[in-house]
Backbone bond lengths (Angstrom), bond angles and torsions (degrees), N, CA, C in turn:
res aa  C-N    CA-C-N  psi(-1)  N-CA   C-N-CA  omega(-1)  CA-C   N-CA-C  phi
1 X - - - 1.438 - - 1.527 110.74 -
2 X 1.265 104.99 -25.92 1.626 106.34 -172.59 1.685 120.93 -65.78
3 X 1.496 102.44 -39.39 1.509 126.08 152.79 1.349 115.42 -35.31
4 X 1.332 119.32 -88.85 1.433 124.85 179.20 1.595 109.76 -37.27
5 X 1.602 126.08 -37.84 1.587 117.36 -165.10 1.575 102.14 -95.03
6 X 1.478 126.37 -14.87 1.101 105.25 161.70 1.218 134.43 -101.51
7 X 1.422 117.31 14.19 1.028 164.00 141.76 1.755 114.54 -20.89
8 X 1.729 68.81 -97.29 2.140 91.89 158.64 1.720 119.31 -61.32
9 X 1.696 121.03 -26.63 1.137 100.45 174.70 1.178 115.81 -68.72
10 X 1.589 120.65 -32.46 1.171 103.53 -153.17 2.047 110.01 -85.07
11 X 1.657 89.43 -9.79 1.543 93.26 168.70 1.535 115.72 -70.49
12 X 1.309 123.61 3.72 1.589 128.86 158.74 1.660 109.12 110.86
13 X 1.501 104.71 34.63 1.492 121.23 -156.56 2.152 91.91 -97.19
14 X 0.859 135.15 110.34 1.560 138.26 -166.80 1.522 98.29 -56.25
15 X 1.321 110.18 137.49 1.769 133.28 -173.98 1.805 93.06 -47.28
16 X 1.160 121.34 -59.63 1.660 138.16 -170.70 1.666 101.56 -29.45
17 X 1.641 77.27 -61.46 1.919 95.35 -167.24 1.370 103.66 -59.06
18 X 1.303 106.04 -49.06 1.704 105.88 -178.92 1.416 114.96 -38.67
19 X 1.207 90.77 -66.09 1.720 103.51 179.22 0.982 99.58 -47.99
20 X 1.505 139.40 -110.85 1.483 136.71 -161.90 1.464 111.24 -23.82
21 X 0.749 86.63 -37.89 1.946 83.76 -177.44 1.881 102.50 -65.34
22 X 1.076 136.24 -56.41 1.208 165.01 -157.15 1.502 101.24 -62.83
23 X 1.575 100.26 -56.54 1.791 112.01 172.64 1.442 125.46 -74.61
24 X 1.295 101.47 -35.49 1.796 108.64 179.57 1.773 107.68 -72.67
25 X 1.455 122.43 -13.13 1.350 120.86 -163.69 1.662 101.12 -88.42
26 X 1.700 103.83 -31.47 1.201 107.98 -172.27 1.767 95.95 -94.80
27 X 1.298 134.20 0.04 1.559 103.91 -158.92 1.443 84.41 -145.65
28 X 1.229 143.68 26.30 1.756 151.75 -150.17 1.694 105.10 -159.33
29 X 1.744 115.32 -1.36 1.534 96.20 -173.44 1.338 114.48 -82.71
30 X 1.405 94.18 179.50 1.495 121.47 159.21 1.727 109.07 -35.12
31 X 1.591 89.84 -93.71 1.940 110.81 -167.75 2.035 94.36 -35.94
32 X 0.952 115.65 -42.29 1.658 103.78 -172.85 1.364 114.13 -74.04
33 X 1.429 107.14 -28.97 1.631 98.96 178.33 1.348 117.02 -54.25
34 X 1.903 100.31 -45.22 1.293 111.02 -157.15 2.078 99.05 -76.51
35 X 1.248 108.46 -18.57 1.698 97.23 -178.15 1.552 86.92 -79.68
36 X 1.253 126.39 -73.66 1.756 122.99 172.16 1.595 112.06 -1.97
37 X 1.070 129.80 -52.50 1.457 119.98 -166.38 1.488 101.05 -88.44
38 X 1.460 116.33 2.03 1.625 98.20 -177.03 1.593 95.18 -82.51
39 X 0.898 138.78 -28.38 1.668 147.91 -170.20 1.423 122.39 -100.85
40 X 1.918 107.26 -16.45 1.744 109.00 178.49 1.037 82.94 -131.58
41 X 1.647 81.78 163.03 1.536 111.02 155.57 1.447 121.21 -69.13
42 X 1.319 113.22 161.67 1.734 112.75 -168.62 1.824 104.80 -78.24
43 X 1.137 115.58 -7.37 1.820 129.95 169.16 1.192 100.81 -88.40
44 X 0.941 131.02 -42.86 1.693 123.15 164.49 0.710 118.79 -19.91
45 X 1.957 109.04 -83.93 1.131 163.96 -164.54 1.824 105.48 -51.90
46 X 1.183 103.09 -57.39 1.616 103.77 -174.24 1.675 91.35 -81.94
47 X 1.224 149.71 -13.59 1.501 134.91 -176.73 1.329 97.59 -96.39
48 X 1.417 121.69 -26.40 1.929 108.94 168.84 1.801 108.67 -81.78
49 X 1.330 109.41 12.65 1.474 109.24 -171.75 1.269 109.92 -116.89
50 X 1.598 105.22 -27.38 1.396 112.95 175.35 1.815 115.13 -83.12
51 X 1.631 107.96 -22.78 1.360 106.20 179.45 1.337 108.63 -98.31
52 X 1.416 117.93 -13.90 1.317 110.26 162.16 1.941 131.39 -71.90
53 X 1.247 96.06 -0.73 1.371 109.66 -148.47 1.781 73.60 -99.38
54 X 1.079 90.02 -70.27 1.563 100.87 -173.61 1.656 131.57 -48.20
55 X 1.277 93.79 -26.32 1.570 101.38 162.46 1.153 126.63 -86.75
56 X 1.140 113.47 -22.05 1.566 121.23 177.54 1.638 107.70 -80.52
57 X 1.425 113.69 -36.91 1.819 114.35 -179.46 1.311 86.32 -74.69
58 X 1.493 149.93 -39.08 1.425 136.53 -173.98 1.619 121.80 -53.48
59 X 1.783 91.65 -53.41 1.628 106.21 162.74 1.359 111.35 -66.77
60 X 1.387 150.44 -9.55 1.118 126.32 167.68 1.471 106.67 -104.42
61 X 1.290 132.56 -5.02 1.601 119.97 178.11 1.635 94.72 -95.71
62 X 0.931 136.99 -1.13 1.516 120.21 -171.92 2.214 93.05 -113.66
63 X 1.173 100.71 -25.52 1.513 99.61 168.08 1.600 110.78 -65.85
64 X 1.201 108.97 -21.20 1.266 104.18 -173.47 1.928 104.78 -114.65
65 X 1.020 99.15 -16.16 1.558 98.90 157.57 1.956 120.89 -66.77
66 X 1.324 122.41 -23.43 0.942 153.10 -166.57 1.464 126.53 -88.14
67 X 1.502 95.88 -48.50 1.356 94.16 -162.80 1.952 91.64 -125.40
């Protein structure tokens, strides 16, 4: 993944975006949801998806507020 984002940064893609993009690929998939529900509930599951989602667009709009 690291390839592809510096990749795109350097095609003029903002550090923020990179990042968020970079974190959500590894911590936002598929294969984890589906091991995730063997152990949670699906309310769990969407409230660790919704605060994960959300922290990561936070860390990437203020990375890019920043830099």
């Amino acid at each position: 993944m690291i390839p592809v984002v510096e990749s795109l940064i350097g095609k003029g893609l903002p550090i923020g975006t990179g990042l968020a993009f970079m974190m959500s690929v590894a911590a936002l998939s598929l294969p984890q949801f589906m091991i995730l529900s063997k152990v949670m509930r699906k309310e769990l599951i969407a409230s660790f998806a919704v605060t994960l989602g959300s922290g990561i667009l936070f860390i990437g709009l203020l990375f890019n507020a920043v830099i």
